[in-house]
C-alpha positions in Angstrom: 156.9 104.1 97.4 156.9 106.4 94.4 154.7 105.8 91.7 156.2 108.0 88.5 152.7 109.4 86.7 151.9 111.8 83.6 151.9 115.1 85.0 149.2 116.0 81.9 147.6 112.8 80.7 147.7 110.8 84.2 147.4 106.9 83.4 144.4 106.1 84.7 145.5 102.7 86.1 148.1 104.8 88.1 145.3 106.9 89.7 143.4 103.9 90.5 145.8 102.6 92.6 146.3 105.8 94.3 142.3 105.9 94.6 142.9 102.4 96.1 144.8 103.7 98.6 142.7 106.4 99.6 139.8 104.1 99.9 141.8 101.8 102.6 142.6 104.9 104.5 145.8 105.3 103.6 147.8 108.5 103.4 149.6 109.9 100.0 151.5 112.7 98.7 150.4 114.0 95.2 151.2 116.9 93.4 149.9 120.2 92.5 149.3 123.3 90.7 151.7 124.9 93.5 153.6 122.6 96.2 153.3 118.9 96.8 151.0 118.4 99.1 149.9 115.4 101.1 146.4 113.8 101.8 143.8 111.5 102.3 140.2 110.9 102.0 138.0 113.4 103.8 135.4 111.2 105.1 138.3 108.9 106.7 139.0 109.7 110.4 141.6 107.3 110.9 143.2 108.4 107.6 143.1 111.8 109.1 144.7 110.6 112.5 147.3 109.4 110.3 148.1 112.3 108.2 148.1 114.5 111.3 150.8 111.6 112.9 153.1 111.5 109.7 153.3 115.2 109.2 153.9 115.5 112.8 151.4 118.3 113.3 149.6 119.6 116.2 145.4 119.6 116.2 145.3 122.8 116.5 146.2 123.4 112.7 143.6 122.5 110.1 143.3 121.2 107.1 142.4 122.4 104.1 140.9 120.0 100.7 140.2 119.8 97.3 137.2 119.9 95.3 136.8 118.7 91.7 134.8 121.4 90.7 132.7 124.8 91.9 129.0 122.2 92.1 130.8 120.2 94.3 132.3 122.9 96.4 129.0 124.0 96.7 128.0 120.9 98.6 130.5 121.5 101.6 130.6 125.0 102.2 128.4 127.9 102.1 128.8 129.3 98.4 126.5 132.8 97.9 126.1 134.4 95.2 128.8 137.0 96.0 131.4 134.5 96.9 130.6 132.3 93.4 131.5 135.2 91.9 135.0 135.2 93.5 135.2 131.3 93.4 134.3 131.0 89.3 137.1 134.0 88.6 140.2 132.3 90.6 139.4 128.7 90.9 140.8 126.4 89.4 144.1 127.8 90.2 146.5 128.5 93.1 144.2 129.8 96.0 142.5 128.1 99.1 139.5 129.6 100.1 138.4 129.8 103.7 134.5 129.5 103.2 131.3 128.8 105.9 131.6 124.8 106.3 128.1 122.7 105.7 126.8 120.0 107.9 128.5 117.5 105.1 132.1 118.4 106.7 133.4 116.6 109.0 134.2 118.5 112.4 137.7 117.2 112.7 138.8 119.7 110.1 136.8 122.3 110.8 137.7 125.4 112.6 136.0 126.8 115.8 134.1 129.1 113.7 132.8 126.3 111.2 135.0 127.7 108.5 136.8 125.1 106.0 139.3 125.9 103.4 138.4 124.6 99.8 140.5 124.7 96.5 140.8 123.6 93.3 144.1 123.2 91.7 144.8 123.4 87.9 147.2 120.3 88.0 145.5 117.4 86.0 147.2 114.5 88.3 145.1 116.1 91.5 141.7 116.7 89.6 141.7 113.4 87.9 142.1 112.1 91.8 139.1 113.9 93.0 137.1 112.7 90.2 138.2 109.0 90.5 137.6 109.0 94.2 134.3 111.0 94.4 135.3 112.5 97.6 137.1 115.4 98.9 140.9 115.2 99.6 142.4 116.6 102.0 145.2 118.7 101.1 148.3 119.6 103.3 151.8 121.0 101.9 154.4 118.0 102.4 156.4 120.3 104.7 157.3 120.1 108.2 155.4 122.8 110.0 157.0 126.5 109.0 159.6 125.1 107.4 159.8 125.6 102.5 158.0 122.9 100.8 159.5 120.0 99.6 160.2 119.8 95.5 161.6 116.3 95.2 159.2 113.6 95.5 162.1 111.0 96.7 162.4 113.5 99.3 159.2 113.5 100.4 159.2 109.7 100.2 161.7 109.5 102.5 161.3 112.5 105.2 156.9 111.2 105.7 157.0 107.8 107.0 154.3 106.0 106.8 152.7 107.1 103.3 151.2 104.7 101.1 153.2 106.3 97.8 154.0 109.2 96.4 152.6 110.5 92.9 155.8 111.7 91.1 155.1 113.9 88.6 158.1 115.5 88.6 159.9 118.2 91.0 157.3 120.2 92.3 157.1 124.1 93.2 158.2 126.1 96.1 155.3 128.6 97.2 152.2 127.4 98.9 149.0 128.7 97.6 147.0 132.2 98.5 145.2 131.8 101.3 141.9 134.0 101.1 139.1 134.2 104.2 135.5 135.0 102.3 133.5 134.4 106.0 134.5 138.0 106.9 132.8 141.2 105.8 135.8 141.9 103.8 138.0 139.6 102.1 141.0 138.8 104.2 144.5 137.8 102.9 145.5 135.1 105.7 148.9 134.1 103.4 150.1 135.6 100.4 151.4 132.5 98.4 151.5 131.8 94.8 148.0 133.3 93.7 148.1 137.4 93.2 146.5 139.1 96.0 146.5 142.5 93.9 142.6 142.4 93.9 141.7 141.3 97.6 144.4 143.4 99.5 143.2 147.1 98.8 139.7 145.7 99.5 140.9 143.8 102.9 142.7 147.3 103.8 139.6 149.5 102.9 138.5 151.5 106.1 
């Protein structure tokens, strides 16, 4: 089902019923400040299951999720005082940040180092669903594994069976955000996406 929304003053009745959704464990797609991406509340394991079953994706690949803000990053991963620094500078915006996961997140997404990835996108429709919900989403790009996002939200309606709705706020972009690992002793570009990487590759190459 698509549910057409603001994509810079969200109705809040519309993000309710999204909210609604994510609080009966349902899966949704949503848009961002780079690709659509689909999700569902962290703390649901069964809405997890699902996600993992619609997107047809192996256990093996984790998932990242959203934050409203930096406090509340804070509260599931491992924020010191050198990695704030990076966090404040580039987020929100379009980077995921693999971080040291906290004894709040649950183990289904973490990795087998305890590492998350955490991000906050500058897209009004996403924040305003983090807020409303009070909970980490989780955040996958609505694309079949290895495969270019998908822009049209009918699209993605119809290729993911087995979502709740889709939040259309329009066609969405085509690159995936940065992905950056802060748990090693340099920064490490895993994926160069949508975010520059002009200030974390020469420092990820030094000797």
């Amino acid at each position: 089902m698509l549910l057409s929304v603001n994509p810079d003053h969200p109705e809040p009745r519309k993000i309710r019923r999204a909210v609604d959704a994510l609080e009966a464990g349902e899966v949704i797609g949503y848009p961002t400040d780079t690709v659509y991406g689909l999700g569902c509340d962290l703390f649901s394991k069964h809405a997890i299951e699902r996600l993992y079953q619609i997107k047809h994706m192996d256990r093996s690949q984790k998932l990242a999720f959203i934050c409203p803000n930096l406090s509340n990053v804070a509260r599931y991963a491992i924020v010191e005082d050198a990695t704030f620094l990076v966090l404040k500078r580039y987020m929100p915006g379009p980077y995921t940040f693999i971080l040291q996961a906290t004894r709040e997140v649950p183990k289904v997404v973490q990795s087998k180092r305890r590492t998350v990835g955490v991000r906050i996108p500058r897209h009004p429709v996403t924040l305003a669903l983090v807020h409303a919900l009070g909970r980490p989403l989780i955040s996958t790009t609505a694309a079949p594994h290895g495969e270019d996002p998908y822009v049209d939200p009918d699209e993605i309606d119809a290729r993911f069976k087995g979502l709740a709705m889709v939040l259309d706020a329009g066609a969405g972009g085509r690159i995936p955000t940065t992905v950056i690992d802060l748990t090693t002793s340099l920064p490490e570009v895993i994926r160069a996406g949508a975010g520059s990487i002009a200030e974390f590759a020469p420092l990820a190459s030094a000797p």
